[in-house]
N, C-alpha and C positions, 0 to 999 in steps of 0.2 A: 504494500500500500504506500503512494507515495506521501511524504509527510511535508505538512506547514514550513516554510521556509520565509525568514527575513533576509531581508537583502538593505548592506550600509552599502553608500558611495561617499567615499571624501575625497574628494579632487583638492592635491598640495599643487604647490609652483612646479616642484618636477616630477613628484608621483602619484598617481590616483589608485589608492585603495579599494579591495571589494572584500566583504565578505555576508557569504548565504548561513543561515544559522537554523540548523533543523532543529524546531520547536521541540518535538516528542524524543528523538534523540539525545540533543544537545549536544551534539556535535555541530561543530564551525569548518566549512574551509575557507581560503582566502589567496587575494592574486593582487601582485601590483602590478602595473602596467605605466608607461611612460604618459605624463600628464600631453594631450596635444594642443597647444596653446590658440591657438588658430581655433578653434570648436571645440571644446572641451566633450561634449556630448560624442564624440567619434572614440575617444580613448576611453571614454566609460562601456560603450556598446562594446568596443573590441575585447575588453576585459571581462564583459558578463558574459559574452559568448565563450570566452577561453575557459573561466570560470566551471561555466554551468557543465561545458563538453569536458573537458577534465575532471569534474566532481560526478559526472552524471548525474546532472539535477536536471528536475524539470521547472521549466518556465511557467507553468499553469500553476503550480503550487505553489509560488509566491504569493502573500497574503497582504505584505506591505512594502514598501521603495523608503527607503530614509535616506536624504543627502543631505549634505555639508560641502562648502566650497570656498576657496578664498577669492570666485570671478571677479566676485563686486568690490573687494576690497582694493585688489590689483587695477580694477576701472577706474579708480581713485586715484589713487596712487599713481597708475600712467596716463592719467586724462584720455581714458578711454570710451567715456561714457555718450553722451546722445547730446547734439548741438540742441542745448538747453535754454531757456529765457527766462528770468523774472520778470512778474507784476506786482508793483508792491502800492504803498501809501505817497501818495503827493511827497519828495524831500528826504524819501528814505530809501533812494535808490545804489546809494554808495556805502549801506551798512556792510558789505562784505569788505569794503574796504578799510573803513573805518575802522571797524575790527575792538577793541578794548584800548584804553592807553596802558595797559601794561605791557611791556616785550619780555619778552623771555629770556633775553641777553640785554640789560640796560644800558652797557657800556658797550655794546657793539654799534660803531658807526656804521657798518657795510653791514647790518643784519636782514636777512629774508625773509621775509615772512611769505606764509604760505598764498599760491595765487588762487584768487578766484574761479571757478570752474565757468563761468562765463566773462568775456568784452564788456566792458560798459556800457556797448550801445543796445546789445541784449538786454540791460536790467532797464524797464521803464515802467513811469507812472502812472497812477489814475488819482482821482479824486475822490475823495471818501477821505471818513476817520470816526473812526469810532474811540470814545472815551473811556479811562480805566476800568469804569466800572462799568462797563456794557450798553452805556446807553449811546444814542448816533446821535454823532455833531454832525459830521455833512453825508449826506444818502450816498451810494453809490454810484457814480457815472455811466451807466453800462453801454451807452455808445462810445466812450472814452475807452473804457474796455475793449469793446471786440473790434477798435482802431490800432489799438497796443498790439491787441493780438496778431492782426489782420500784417502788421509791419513786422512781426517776431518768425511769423510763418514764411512771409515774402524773403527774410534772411536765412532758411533753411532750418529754423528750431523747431524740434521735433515735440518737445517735452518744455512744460510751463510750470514753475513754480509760482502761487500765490501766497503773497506774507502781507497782511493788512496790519497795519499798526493796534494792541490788544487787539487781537482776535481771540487772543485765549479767552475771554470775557465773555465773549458772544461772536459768536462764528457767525452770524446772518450772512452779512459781507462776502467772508469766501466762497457761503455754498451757491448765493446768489451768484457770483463770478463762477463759479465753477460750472453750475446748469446753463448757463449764458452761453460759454466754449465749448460743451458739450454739443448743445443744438448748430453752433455755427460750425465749429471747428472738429465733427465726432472722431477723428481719427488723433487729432493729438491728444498727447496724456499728459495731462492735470496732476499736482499734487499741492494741497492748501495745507498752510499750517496748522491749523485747527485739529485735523486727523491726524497728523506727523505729530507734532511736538506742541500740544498744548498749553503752553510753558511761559511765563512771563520771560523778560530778556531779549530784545530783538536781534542781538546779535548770532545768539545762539539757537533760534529759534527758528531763524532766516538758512544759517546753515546747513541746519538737517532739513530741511522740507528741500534746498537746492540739491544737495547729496541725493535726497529719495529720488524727486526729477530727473537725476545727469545718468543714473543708474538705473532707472524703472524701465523706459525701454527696452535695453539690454537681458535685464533680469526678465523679461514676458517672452520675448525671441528665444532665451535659451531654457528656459521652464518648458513650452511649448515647444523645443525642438524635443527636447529629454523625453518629454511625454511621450511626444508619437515616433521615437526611436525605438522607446521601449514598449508601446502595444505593438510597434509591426512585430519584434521579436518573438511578441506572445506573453508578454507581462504588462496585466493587465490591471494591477493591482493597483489602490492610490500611492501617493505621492506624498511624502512628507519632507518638510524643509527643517534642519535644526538653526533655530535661533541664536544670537550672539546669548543671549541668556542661559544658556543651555536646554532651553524646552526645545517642545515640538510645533510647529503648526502647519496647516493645509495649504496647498500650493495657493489658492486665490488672493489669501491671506499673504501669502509671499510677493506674491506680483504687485498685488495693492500699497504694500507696506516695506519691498526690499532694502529699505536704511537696515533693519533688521536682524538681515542676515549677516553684517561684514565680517563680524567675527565667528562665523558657525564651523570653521575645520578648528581653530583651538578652544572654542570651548567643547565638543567633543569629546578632544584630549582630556581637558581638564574633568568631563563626565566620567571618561572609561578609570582616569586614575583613583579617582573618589569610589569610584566602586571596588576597583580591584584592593584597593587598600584595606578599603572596608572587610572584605573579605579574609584578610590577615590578618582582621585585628588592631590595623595602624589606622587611626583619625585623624592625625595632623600629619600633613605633608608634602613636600614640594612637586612639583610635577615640574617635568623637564620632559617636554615634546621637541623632540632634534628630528625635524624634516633633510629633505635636499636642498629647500632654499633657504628656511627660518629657521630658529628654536623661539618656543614659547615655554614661559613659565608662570603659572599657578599657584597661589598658595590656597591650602585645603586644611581647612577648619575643624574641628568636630563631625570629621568626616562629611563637610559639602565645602565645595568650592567659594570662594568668597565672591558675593557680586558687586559690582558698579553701576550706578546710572549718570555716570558720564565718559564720556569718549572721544577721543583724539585722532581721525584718521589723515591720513598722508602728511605726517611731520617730517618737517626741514630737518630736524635734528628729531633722531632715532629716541634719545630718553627727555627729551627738555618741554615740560609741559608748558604751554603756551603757542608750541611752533606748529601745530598743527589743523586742521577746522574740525572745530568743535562738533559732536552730535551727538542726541539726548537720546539717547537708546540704554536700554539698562543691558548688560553684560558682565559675564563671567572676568573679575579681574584680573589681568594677565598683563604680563609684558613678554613683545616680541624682539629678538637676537636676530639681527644678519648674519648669523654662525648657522648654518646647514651643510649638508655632504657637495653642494654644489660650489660652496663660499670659496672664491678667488683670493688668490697669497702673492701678493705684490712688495715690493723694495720701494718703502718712499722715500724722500728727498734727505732724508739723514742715517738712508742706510739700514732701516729699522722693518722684519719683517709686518705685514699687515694682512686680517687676515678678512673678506668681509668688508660692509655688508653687498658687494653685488654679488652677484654668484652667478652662473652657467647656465643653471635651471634644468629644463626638459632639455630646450633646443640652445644653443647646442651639446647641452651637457661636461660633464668634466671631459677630460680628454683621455681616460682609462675607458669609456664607453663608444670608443672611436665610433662617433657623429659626426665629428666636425668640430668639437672642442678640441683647442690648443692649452688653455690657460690651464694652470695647475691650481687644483681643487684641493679641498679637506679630503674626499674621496681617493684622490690619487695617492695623498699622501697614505693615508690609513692601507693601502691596496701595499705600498712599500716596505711598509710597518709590519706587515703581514698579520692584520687586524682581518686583511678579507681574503676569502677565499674567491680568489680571481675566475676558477670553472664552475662555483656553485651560488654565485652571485641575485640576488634573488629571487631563491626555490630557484638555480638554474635557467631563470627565462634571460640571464643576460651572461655573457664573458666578457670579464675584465681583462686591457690589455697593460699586464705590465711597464713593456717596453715603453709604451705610450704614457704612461704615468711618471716613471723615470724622466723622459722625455721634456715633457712640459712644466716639472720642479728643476731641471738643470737648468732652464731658461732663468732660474735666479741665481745661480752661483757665482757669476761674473759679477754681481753687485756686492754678495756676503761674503763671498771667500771660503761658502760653506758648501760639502759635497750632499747627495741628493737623500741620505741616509739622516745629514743633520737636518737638510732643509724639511725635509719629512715628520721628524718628529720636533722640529719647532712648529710647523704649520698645526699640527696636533697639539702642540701644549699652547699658542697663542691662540687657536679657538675656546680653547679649553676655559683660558681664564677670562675669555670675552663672555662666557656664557657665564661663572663665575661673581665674576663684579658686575655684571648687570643682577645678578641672582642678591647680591650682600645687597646693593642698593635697595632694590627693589622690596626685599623680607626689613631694613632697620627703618624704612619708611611708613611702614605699617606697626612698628616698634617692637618686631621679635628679632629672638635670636636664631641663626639656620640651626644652631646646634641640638634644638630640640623637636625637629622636625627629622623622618626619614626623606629618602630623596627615590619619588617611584620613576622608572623612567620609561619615554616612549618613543614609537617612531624609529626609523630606519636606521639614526645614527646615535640616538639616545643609550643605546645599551652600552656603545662601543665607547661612549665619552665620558660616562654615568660614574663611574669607580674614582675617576681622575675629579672631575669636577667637585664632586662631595666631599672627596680630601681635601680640595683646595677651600673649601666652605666648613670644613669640620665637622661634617656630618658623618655619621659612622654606623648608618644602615642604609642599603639598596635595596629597593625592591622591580624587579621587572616581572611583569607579566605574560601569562601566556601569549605568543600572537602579539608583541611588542610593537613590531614594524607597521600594524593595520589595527591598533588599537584605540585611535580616531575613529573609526567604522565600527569598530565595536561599541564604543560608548555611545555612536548613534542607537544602536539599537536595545540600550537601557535611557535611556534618554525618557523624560516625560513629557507630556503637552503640555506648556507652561505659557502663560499670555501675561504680559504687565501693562498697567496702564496710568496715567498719569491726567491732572487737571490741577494748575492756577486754583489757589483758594487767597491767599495775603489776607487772613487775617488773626488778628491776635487772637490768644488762648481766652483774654478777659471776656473778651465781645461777639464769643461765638453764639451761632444760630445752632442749636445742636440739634437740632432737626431738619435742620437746611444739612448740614454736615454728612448726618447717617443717611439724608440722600443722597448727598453729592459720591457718599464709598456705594452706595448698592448700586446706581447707576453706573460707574465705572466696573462694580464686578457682573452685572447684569451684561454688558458690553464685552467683558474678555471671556465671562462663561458662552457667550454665543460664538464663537471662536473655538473655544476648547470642544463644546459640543461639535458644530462642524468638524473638527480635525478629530473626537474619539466618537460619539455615539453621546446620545441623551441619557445613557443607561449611566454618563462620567457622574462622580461624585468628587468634584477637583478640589483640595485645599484651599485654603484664603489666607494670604497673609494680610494684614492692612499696615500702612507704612505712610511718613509724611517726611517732607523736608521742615526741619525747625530749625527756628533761630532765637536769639537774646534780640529782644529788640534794640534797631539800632545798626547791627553787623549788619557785612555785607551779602555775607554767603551762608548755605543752612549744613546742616548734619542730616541726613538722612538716618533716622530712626522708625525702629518695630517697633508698631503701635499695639496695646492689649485688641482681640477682640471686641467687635461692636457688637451689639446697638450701643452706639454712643447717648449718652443723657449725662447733664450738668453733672453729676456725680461722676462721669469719667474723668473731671479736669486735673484732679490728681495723679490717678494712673498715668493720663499723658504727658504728665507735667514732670512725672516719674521717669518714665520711660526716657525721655527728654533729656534731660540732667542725667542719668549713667550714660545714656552715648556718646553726652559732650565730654565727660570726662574719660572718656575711653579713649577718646580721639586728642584729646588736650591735656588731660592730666589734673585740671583743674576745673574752680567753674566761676566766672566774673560776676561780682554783685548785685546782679539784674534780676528786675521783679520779673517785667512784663516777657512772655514770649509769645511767638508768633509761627504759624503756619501758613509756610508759602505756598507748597505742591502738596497734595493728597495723592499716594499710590495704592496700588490693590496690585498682586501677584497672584496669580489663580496655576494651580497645576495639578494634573494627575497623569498615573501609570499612564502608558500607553502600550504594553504588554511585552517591554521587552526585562522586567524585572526578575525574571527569573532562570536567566541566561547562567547556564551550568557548565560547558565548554569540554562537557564530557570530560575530562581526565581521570583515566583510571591507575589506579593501585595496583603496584606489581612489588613481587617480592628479588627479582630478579638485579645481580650486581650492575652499575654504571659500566662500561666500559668504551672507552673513549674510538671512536671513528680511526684517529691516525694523530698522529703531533706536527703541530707549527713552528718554525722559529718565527717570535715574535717580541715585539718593543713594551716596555711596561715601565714607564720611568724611566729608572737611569739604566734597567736594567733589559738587558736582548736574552729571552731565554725559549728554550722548547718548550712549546705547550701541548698538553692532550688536550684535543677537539674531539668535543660532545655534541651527539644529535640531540638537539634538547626533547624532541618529539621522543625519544628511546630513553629519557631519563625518567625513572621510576618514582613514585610522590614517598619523600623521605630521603632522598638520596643527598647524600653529602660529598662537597668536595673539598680540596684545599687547591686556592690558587699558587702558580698560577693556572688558568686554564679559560678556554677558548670554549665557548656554549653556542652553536649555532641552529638556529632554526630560516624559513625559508624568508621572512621578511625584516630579519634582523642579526646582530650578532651580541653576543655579553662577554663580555673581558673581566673575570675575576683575576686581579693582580696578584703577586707573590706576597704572603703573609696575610691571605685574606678568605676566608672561608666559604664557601655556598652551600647551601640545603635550599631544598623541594619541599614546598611546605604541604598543606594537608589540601589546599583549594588552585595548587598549581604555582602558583606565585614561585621566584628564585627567590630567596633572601641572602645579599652579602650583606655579611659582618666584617666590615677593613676594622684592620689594626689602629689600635689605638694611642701609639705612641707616638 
């Protein structure tokens, strides 16, 4: 009988993950294939065919599609998106340039700041204004309107952002502007801020409804190509999109709303390691997802991933908050490393190796993958180091050419003075500590220390880098999981359906309406539950969290605090007032002598199962000794030694080793160092213990 099957796709910058996951069994298999950047939809089909005909699965018995992707975020990032237009408020057509008066480099005379994703002759006027608190000073122009339009269309813009000055107060204005271009213009796509980002703040409010715009196109093109690539196949089953938040929701929901997705291939990551750790036993801890082009890292709480509601995409500078355009999406918090198996190792101008952030990618790849890449990669180096097995490269669907790796690391000797064996394992220790000190930053800014965190590792090159980096952080347990290299795609499919939503309230705690209030949260969860219902069944009973931005009155910016459950009534003002006061000192340590506080934004987080929670990964229990495939010589620090290489698939649950030694499975590899232990735990998981001296 053939049995229920999920299907994850994560499409990285150079590899897209698959894997099918039989429900009744619990058994997984899984495939990488090269990401094709040009259509990404072409390398995902070529991968489920390979997939299915290799596993012998059938196509009809898939029951669900879960993807993840970083398209939209790279559309961003390379201004790839859809010749876009603003309509905004009479006088407020230069708020993207405007931007805040703070820089993020104050002493920088030649500083960058990030460009606008439109010309300025694309952002234009109309007339209207609506006042703070909702009510209309001057009506809407609507011939003024579809004159704006009529010239945004004549210059080739495909896609319309409208930001009306408060709209978050009262939307009239946009939805009126919106049915206006609808009837005149039905082919372009609309997106008003009101639906985006209902959010006091023009600057930031302008930016993401412009982001949803330059990217909504795009994201409908290749949603609907996906689609019907994958019914011609014979899978017919829905379609689900992971969210930057780490939820689930329905493809319409995707195409309407794609600001959404940008961050949906790491948080993923940051899903499967919350769970896998879970499983061990371990609540706190860092996640280090090492792709081909990125590393991303995580921090994991009480066993769930920490979230944000705010976000920075396409920054000038890779860690400096401020350099990048702002959008109001809530997301898993993460920061990403240009340290991937792709990342380029160059000689700058004082001699000094560098390693990152561009990288190779898919096309043309490192130069061990002879495509057409010359430049020497993290991968080439690791390939000399004999970290990889150059004929079983992964699960065998590639060979690695030595020659070619040596090759494009000699191309730096003539600046260091160093032969290809040095340049090799510097290109490996200077990744190492890029991922490193972005990881110290990153953990003492949230005011912990790494040392009391494990470090779970994922992705293609996370296992291989994971021993080295956590010494250099002082951490002194690893954990890798089964299925390490495609564990993005796994945590799609434990993933829940998770919808957040947000609305402008600005007002203080004294002078609430708290009956206007408990409606203002059941409205917003009445609105994410019809969402969650579309993307599981009405049979969902989703959680609720309630959440508000607070502040002392006076400041300029809020704390985002868990709010008790509602029904709210004047006797909640305490609990709030409660709640309120520990996050501020959570976050500050203290708390300033202020009566009054205030509520700016009301959120609501709605989630539930969506059935991939009980993902078992089949691992069975053998009583049978470890014995290693064959031995390596390889680089481990300072030290070059033989290693026994292990099929990890052939290691038995319990099995211990001592490094050093070489653990290999088809979409990843593990390096336990010399004086550093591994055992198989009881749920599959590897656990090193490094030395602690």
């Amino acid at each position: 009988m053939t049995q229920d099957l999920s299907l994850g796709i994560d499409i990285g910058g150079t590899f897209t993950d698959l894997v099918a996951y039989e429900h009744d069994s619990a058994r997984f298999h899984s495939h990488k294939v090269l990401t094709t950047p040009d259509d990404p939809s072409e390398g995902v089909i070529d991968g489920v065919e390979r997939l299915f005909s290799d596993a012998r699965l059938d196509y009809a018995a898939v029951k669900r599609v879960v993807h993840a992707t970083t398209l939209f975020t790279n559309a961003l990032i390379e201004r790839r998106g859809a010749p876009t237009g603003l309509i905004t408020t009479a006088g407020f057509r230069d708020t993207l340039e405007l931007r805040r008066e703070h820089k993020y480099e104050l002493y920088d005379l030649f500083i960058e700041l990030p460009r606008p994703l439109m010309q300025r002759r694309l952002r234009l006027e109309v007339d209207e204004r609506m006042l703070a608190d909702g009510t209309i000073e001057t009506p809407l122009d609507e011939a003024g309107l579809l004159a704006r339009a009529r010239e945004l269309v004549a210059a080739g813009v495909e896609s319309v952002a409208i930001v009306f000055l408060h709209s978050y107060a009262n939307p009239a204005h946009e939805r009126l502007a919106r049915a206006a271009l609808a009837r005149e213009f039905p082919a372009l796509h609309v997106s008003i801020s009101s639906d985006i980002s209902a959010q006091i703040r023009e600057y930031e409010r302008t930016s993401t409804t412009v982001c949803n715009a330059y990217i909504k196109p795009l994201a409908e093109r290749y949603l609907d190509r996906l689609s019907h690539k994958l019914e011609q196949i014979g899978i017919g089953a829905p379609l689900f999109m992971m969210l930057s938040n780490g939820g689930l929701t329905h493809v319409a929901e995707a195409k309407r709303v794609p600001i959404q997705l940008l961050e949906s291939g790491p948080a993923a990551g940051a899903l499967a390691a919350a769970f896998f750790g879970r499983r061990s036993g371990v609540q706190d801890m860092l996640a280090l997802d090492m792709g081909g082009t990125t590393a991303k890292l995580a921090v994991v709480e009480h066993g769930e991933p920490l979230i944000a509601y705010r976000f920075e995409a396409s920054r000038e500078q890779r860690f400096m908050e401020g350099s990048g355009l702002p959008v109001n999406i809530s997301t898993i918090e993460l920061i990403e490393i240009g340290a991937g198996g792709g990342s380029i190792a160059t000689v700058n101008a004082l001699g000094l190796l560098k390693v990152g952030p561009r990288s190779a990618g898919a096309n043309p790849g490192p130069a061990c993958y002879r495509l057409g890449g010359s430049e020497p990669t993290v991968t080439d180096a690791n390939l000399l180091l004999g970290h990889y097995d150059g004929e079983r490269f992964a699960g065998g669907t590639m060979v690695l050419s030595t020659e070619d790796a040596r090759a494009s690391i000699d191309t730096l000797a003539p600046a260091t003075g160093l032969d290809s064996g040095q340049l090799a394992w510097g290109i490996h220790s200077v990744v190492n500590e890029s991922m490193a000190a972005a990881a110290r930053v990153h953990i003492a800014e949230r005011g912990h220390d790494a040392r009391k965190f494990a470090l779970l590792v994922t992705g293609g090159g996370g296992p291989v880098h994971g021993c080295e980096v956590a010494r250099r952080l002082g951490i002194r347990r690893l954990i890798c999981p089964p299925a390490a290299g495609v564990a993005s795609a796994l945590g799609l499919l434990v993933a829940p359906a998770r919808i957040d939503r947000s609305q402008t309230l600005a007002k203080r705690l004294s002078e609430l309406d708290w009956q206007a209030l408990e409606a203002a949260y059941r409205a917003l969860e009445d609105d994410a539950g019809r969402v969650v219902t579309a993307t599981l069944s009405a049979a969902a009973k989703p959680a609720v969290q309630r959440l508000a931005d607070m502040r002392f009155a006076g400041q300029g910016y809020e704390v985002v605090t868990v709010l008790p459950p509602g029904p709210y009534t004047p006797a909640s003002a305490a609990p709030l007032r409660a709640a309120f006061e520990s996050a501020y000192e959570t976050v500050f340590g203290r708390r300033p002598p202020v009566a009054e506080i205030e509520l700016i934004n009301i959120r609501v987080a709605l989630s539930a199962a969506a059935g991939g929670g009980e993902l078992a990964l089949g691992i069975a229990a053998s009583g049978a000794a470890a014995r290693p495939r064959t031995h390596r010589v390889a680089r481990f620090a300072t030290e070059t030694r033989s290693a026994p290489v292990y099929d990890r698939n052939a290691l038995p649950l319990g099995t211990r080793l001592s490094g050093p030694a070489i653990i290999e499975e088809s979409s990843s590899t593990l390096l336990v160092p010399p004086r550093a232990t591994a055992r198989v735990d009881a749920c599959g998981n590897i656990i090193v213990d490094l030395e602690t001296s």
